[in-house]
Residue frames as qw, qx, qy, qz and C-alpha x, y, z in Angstrom:
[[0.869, -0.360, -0.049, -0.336, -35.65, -95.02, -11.78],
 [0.254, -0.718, 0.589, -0.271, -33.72, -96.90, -9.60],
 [0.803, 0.104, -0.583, -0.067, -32.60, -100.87, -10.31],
 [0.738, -0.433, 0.162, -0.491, -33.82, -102.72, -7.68],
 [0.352, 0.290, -0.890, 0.003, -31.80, -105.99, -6.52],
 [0.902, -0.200, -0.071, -0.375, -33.87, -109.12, -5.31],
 [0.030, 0.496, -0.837, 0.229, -32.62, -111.87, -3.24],
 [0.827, -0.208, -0.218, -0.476, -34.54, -114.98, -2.76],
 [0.048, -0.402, 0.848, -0.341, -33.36, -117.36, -0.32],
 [0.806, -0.170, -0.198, -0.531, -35.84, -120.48, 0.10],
 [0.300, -0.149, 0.924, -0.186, -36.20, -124.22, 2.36],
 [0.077, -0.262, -0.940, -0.204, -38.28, -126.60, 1.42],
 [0.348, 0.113, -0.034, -0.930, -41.99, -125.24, 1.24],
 [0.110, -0.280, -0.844, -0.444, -45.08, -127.25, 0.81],
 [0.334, 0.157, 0.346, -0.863, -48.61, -125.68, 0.71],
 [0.027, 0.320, 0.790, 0.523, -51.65, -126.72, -0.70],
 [0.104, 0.571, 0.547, -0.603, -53.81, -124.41, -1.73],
 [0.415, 0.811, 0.399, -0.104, -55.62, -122.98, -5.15],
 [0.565, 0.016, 0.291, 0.772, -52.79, -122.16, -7.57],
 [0.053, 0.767, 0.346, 0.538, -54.93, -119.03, -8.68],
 [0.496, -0.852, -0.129, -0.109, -55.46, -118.08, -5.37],
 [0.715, -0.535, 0.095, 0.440, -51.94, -118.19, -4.33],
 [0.377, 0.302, 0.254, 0.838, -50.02, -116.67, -7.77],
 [0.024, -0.742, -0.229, -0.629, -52.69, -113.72, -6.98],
 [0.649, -0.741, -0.100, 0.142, -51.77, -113.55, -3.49],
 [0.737, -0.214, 0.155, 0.622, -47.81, -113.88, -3.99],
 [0.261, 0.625, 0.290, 0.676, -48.40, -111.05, -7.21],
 [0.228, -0.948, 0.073, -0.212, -50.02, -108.16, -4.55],
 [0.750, -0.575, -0.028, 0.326, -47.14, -108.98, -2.28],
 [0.609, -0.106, 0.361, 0.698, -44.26, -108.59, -4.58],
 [0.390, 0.640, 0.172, 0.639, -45.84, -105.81, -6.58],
 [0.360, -0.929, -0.021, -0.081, -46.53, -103.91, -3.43],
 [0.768, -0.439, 0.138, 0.445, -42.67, -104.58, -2.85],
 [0.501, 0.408, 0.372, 0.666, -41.63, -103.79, -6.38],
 [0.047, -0.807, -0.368, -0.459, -43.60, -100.42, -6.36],
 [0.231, -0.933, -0.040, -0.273, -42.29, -99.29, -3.16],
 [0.868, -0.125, 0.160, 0.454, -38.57, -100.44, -2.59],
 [0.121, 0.917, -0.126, -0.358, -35.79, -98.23, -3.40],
 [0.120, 0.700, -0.687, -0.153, -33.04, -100.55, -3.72],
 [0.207, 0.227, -0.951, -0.023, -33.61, -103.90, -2.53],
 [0.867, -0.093, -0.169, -0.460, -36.12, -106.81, -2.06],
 [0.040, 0.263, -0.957, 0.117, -34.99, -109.71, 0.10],
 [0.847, -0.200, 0.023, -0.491, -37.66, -112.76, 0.03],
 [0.135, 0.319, -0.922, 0.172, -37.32, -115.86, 1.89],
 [0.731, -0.044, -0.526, -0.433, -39.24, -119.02, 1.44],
 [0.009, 0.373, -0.872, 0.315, -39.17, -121.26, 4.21],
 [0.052, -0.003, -0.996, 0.072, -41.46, -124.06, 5.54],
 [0.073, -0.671, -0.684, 0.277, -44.24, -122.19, 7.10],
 [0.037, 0.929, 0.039, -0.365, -43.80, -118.60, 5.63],
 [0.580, 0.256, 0.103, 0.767, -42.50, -116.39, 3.36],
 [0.274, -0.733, -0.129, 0.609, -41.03, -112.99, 4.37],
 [0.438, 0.778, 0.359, 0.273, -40.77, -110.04, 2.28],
 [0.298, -0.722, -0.022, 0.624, -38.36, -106.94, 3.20],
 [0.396, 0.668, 0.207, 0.595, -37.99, -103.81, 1.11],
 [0.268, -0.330, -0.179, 0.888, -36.10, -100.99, 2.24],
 [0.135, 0.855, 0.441, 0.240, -37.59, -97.60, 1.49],
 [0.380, 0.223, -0.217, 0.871, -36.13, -94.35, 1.05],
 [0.262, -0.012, 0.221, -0.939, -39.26, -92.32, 2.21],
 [0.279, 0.374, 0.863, -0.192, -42.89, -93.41, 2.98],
 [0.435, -0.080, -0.440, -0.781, -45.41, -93.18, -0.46],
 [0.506, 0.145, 0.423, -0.738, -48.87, -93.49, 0.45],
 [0.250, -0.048, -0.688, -0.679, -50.33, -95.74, -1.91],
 [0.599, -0.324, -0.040, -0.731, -54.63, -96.68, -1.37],
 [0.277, -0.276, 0.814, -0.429, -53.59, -100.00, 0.42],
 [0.762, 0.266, -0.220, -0.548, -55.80, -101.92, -1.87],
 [0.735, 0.225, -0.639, 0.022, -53.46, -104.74, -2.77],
 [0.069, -0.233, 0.819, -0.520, -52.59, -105.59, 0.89],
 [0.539, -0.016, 0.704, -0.461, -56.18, -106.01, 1.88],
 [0.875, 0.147, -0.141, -0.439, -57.07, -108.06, -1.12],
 [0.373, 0.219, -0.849, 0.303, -53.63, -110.40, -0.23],
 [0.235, -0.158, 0.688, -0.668, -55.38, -110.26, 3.47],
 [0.675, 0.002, 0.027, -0.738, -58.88, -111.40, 2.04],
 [0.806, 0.312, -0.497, -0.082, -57.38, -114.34, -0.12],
 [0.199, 0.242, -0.847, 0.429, -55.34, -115.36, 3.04],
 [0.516, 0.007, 0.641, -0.568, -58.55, -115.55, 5.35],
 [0.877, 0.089, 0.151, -0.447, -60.68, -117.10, 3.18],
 [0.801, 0.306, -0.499, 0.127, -57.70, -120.00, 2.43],
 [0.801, -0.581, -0.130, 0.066, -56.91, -120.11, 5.88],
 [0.590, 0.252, -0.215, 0.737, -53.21, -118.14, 5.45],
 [0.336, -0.870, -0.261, 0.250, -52.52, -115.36, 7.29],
 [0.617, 0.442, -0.015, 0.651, -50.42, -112.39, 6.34],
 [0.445, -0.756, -0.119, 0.465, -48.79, -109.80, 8.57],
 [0.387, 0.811, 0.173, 0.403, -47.13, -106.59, 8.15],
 [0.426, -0.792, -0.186, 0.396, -45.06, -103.77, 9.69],
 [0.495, 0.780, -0.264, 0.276, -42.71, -101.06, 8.65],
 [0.760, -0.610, 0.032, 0.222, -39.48, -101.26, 11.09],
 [0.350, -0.680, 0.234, 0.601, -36.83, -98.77, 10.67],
 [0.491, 0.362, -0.433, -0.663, -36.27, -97.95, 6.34],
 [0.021, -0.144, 0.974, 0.174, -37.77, -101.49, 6.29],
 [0.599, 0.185, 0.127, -0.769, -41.18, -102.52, 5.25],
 [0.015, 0.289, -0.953, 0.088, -41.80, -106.53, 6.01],
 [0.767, -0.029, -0.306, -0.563, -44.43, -109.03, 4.76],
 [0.331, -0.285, 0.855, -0.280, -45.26, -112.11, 6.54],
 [0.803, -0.060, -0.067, -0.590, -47.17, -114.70, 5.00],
 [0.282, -0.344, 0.793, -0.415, -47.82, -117.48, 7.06],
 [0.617, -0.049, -0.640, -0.456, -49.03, -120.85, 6.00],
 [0.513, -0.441, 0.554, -0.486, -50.85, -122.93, 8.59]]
């Protein structure tokens, strides 16, 4: 297996919102990163959002489970999270309002 390198970069941040609800949000994100990353993980924290990027060497299928429970827990706390792949790159948005 391949040792993955993380990078966190962060600004100030304040959210308020159900510490459950948010550790189980942040968890799908990052495992879905962990789990499909070849090499690297860059997250960055910033006022109104944190971003996710993981490179990828090839696209695994996995059942897309953990995204849409991150997506449920964001609507029904009023976050929003976004997606996309974009060249070997595969980029979370979540977006506090």
């Amino acid at each position: 297996q391949t040792e993955k390198k993380i990078i966190i970069s962060k600004r100030d941040a304040i959210l308020q919102i159900n510490k459950s609800a948010f550790e189980s949000i942040l968890f799908l994100l990052l495992d879905n990163a962990v789990r499909y990353a070849h090499s690297r993980i860059h997250i960055k924290v910033c006022k109104n959002a944190i971003a996710i990027r993981n490179d990828f060497s090839e696209i695994l299928k996995g059942s897309g489970l953990g995204l849409q429970i991150a997506q449920y827990l964001c609507r029904i706390h009023k976050l929003s999270v976004t997606y996309r792949a974009k060249g070997e790159f595969f980029i979370v948005f979540l977006k506090f309002k």
